[in-house]
C-alpha positions as a printed NumPy array, in Angstrom:
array([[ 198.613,   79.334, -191.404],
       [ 195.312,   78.193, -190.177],
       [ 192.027,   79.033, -191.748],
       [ 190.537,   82.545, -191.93 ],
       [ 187.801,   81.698, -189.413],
       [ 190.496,   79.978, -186.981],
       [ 191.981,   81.954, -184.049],
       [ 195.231,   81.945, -185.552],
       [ 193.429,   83.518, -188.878],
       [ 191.307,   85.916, -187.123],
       [ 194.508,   87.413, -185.547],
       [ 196.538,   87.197, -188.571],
       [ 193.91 ,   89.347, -190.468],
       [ 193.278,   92.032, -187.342],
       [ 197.586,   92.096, -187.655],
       [ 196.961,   93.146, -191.634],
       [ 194.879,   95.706, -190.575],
       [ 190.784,   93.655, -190.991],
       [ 189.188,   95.504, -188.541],
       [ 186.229,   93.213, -189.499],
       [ 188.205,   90.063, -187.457],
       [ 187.589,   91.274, -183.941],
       [ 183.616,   90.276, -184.129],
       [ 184.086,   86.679, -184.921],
       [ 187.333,   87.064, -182.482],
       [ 185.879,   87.337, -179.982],
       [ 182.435,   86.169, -180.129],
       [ 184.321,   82.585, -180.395],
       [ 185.572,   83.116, -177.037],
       [ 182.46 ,   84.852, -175.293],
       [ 180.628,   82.017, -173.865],
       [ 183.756,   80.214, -172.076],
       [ 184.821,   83.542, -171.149],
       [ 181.117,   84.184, -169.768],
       [ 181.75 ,   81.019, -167.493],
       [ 184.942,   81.984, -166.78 ],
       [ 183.916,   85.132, -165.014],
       [ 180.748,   83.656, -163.333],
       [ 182.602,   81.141, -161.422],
       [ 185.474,   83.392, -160.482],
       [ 183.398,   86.238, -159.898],
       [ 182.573,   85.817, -155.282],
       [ 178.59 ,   86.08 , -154.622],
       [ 178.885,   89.692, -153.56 ],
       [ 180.269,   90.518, -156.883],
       [ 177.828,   89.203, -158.633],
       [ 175.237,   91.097, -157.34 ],
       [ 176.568,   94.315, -157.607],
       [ 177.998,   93.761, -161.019],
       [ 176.437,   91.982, -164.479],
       [ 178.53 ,   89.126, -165.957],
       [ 178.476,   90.879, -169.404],
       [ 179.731,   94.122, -167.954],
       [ 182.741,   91.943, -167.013],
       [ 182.972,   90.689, -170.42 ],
       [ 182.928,   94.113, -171.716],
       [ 185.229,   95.531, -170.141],
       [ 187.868,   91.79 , -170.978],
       [ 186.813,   92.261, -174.005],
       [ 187.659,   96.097, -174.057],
       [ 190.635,   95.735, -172.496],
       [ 191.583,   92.503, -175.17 ],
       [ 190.99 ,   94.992, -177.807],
       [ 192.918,   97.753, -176.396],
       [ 196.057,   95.311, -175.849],
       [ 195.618,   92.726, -178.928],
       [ 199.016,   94.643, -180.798],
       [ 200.986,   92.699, -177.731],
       [ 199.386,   89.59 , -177.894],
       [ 201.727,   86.842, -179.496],
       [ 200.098,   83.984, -180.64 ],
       [ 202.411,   81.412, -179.462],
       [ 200.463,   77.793, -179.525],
       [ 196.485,   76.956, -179.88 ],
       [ 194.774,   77.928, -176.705],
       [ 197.125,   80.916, -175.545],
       [ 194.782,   83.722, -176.796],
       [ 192.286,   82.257, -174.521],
       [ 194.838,   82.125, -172.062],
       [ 195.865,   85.592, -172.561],
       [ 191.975,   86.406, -172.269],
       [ 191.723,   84.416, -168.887],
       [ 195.185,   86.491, -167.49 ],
       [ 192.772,   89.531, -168.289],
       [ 189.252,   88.517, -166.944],
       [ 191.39 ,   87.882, -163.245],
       [ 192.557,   91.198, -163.586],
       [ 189.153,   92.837, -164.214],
       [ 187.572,   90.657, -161.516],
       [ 190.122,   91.538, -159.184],
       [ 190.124,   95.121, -160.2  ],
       [ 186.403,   94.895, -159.16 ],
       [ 186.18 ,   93.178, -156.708],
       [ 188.75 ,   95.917, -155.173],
       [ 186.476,   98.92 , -156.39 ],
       [ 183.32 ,   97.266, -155.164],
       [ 185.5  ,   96.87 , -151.695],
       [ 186.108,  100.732, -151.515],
       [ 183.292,  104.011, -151.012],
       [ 181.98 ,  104.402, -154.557],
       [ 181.453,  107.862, -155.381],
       [ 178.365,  109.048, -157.43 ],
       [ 179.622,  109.025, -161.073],
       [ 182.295,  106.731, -161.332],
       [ 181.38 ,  103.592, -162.846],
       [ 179.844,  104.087, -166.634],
       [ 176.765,  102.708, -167.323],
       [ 176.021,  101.569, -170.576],
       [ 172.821,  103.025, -172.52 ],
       [ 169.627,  101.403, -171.478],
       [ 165.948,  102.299, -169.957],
       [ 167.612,  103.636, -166.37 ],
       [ 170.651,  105.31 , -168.161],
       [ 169.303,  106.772, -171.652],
       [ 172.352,  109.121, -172.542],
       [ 175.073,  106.132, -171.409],
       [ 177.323,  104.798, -174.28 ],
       [ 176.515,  101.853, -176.178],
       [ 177.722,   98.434, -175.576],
       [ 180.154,   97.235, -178.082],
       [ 177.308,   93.492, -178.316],
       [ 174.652,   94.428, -180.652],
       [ 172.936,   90.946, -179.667],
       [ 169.338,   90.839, -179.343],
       [ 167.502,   90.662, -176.244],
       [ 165.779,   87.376, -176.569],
       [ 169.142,   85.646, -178.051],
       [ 170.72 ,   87.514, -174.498],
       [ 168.212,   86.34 , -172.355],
       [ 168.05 ,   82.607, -173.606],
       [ 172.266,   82.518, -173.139],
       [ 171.883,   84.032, -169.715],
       [ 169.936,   81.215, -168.971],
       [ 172.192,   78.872, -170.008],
       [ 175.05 ,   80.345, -168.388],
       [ 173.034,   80.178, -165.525],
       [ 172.451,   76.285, -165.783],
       [ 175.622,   75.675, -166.516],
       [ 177.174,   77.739, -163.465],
       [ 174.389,   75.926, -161.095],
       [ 176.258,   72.936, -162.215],
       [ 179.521,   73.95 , -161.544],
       [ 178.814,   75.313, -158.316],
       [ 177.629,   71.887, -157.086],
       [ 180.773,   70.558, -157.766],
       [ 183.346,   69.891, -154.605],
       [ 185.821,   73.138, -155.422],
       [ 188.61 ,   71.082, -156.684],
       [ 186.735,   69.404, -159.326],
       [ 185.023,   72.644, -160.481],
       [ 189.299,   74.352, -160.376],
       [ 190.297,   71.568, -163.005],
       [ 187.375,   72.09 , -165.226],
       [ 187.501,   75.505, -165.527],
       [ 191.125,   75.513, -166.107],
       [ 190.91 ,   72.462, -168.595],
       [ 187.772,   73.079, -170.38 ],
       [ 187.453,   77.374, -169.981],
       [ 190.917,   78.332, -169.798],
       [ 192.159,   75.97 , -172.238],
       [ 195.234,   74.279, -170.018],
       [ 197.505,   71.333, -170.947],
       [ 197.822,   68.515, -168.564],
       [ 201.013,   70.072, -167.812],
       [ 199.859,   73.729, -167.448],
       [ 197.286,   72.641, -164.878],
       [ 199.725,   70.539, -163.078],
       [ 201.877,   72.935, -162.354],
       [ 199.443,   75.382, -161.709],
       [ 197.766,   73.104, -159.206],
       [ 200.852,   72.216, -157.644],
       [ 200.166,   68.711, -158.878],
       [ 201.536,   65.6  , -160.715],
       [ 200.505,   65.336, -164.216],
       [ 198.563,   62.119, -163.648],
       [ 196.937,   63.168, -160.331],
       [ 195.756,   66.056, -162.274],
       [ 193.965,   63.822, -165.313],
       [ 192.284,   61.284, -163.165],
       [ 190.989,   64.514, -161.085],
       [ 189.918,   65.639, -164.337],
       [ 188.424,   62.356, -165.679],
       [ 186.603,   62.556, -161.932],
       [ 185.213,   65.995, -162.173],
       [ 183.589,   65.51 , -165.732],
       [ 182.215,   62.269, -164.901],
       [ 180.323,   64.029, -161.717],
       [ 179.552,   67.099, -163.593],
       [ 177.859,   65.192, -166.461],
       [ 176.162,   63.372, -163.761],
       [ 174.535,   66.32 , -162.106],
       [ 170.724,   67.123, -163.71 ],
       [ 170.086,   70.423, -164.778],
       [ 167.886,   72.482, -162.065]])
C-alpha cells in the first residue's frame, strides 16, 4: 500500500469511507488537468467557457464516478481523469455548437451571479490569479510547439502515458515515439517565456 498522501492512499482512504481524501485528491491532479483542458479546449471554446469551469465540472463528474474507478497501475487515475476532461470538452464544445437557451448553463456564485451555487475551490483570488498566469505561460509555450510535439507532451507529461500507451495511441513505434518525445522537450525547454 502506498503512503496516505499517495494516489493509491488517497483512494484507499475515500474507499474506507475519509471523505477528507478527495481535497488533496484532487488538488494533486488540478494543475496537469488545468493544462490538459487548455490545450484541448479549440479557441472558440475558450472564450465562451473558463478553464476552471471545465475543471469543475471533471472534477464533479470524478467525484460523482470515483466508486468505479479501479486503481489498476500508477498513472491510471490520471488517466481515468483525462478519459473524463475529453468528455466534458466534447460535451461542450457540442452545447456551445447548439442555440443556448436563457437558463441553462449554471453559473457559479460571484459579483454578476450573486444567488449561483458555490464552487467546490475555496482558493483565494490572488493564489487563482497568479496560477492562471502560469497556466497561461505555460499554454503560450505549448502552443508554439509544431502540433505533434505539443500531442506527445501532453500525453507523456499531462496524461501520464507509457512509451507504449502513446505508441499505440499515436499509431507509432515505441522508439519513434521517445526520440519525438526527447525532440519536443528539448524545443519546449528552449522556447522563452512571453
Amino acid at each position: 500500500m502506498g503512503s496516505p498522501t499517495s494516489t493509491f492512499g488517497l483512494l484507499d482512504r475515500i474507499h474506507k469511507g475519509d471523505r477528507e481524501a478527495f481535497t488533496p485528491l484532487f488538488e494533486k491532479y488540478h494543475r496537469r488537468l488545468a493544462v490538459l483542458i487548455q490545450c484541448r479546449m479549440s479557441p472558440e471554446l475558450r472564450a465562451a467557457v473558463e478553464v476552471d469551469d471545465v475543471l469543475q465540472e471533471v472534477f464533479l463528474r470524478a467525484f460523482r464516478d470515483l466508486p468505479a474507478f479501479e486503481y489498476r497501475k500508477p498513472g491510471s487515475f490520471m488517466q481515468w481523469l483525462a478519459s473524463i476532461t475529453g468528455h466534458v470538452i466534447i460535451d461542450l464544445a457540442r452545447y456551445q455548437g447548439r442555440e443556448q437557451r436563457a437558463g441553462e448553463t449554471v453559473r457559479f456564485r460571484s459579483e454578476s451571479n450573486p444567488l449561483g451555487p458555490d464552487p467546490a475551490d475555496s482558493r483565494t483570488p490572488t493564489r487563482i490569479l497568479r496560477q492562471r498566469e502560469e497556466l497561461r505561460v505555460l499554454a503560450d509555450k505549448l502552443a508554439e510547439l509544431p502540433p505533434d510535439y505539443r500531442e506527445v507532451i501532453l500525453l507523456a507529461k499531462v496524461e501520464g502515458l507509457s512509451t507504449s500507451e502513446m505508441s499505440e495511441r499515436l499509431g507509432r513505434s515505441r522508439e519513434a515515439v521517445a526520440v519525438l518525445l526527447h525532440r519536443a522537450v528539448k524545443r519546449f525547454r528552449e522556447i522563452h517565456p512571453t
